[in-house]
C-alpha positions as CSV (number, residue, x, y, z in Angstrom):
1,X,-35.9,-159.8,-1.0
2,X,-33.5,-159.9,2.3
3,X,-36.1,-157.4,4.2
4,X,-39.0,-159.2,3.1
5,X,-37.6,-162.8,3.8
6,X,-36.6,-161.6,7.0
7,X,-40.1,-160.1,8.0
8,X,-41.8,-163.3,6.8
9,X,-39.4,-165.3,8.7
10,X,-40.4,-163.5,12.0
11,X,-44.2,-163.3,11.2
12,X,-43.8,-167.3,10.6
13,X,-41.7,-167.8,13.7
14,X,-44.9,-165.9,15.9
15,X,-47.1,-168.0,14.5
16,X,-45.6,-171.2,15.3
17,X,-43.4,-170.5,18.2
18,X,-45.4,-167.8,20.5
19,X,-48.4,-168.7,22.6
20,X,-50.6,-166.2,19.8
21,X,-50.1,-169.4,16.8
22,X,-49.3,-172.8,17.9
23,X,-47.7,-172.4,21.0
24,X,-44.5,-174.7,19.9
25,X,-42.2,-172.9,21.6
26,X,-39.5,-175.8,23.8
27,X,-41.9,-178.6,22.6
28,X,-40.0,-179.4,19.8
29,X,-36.7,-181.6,19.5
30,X,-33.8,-180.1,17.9
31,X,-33.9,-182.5,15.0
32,X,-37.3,-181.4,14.0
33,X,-36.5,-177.5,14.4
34,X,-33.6,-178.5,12.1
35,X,-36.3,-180.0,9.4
36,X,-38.7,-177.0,10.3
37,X,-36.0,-174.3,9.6
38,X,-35.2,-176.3,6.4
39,X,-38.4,-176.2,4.8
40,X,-39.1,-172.8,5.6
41,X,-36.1,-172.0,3.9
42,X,-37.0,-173.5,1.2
43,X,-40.3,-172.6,0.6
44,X,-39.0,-168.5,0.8
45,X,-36.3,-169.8,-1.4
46,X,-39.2,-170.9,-4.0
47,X,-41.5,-168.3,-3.5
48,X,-38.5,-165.3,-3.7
49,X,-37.4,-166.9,-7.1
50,X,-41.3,-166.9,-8.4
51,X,-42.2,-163.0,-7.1
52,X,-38.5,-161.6,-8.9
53,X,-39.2,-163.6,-11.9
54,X,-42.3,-160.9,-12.2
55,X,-40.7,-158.0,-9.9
56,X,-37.5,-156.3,-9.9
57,X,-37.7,-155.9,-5.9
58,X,-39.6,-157.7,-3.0
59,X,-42.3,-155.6,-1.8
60,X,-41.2,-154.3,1.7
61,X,-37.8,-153.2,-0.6
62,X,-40.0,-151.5,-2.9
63,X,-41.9,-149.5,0.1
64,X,-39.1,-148.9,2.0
65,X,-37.6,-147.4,-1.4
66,X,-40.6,-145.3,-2.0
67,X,-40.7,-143.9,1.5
68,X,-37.2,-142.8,1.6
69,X,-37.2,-141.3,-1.9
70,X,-40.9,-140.0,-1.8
71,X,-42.2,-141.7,-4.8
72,X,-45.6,-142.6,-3.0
């Protein structure tokens, strides 16, 4: 789940940070970027422990498998 966690960090990170989402970019205090980082965290942390319960691999790790080995 590292590539996927990492990909869903960055997709979450444009949407609140970059003029394309929210636009929060230097608004907020570091305090709050602390909470904001915190709850993301967990909320991956909760959602990663809930998809492996069902799958052996997140999904970009199970496409990025298939493509190098072939096994579209």
């Amino acid at each position: 789940m590292a590539l996927t966690n990492y990909l869903m960090q960055k997709i979450v990170g444009i949407f609140l940070f970059i003029f394309l989402g929210l636009g929060l970019f230097g608004t907020l205090a570091p305090s709050r970027l602390l909470l904001l980082g915190v709850v993301v965290f967990g909320l991956q942390v909760y959602a990663s422990r809930g998809y492996l319960k069902v799958y052996k691999q997140g999904p970009m790790e199970s496409l990025w498998s298939k493509l190098i080995y072939h096994h579209v």
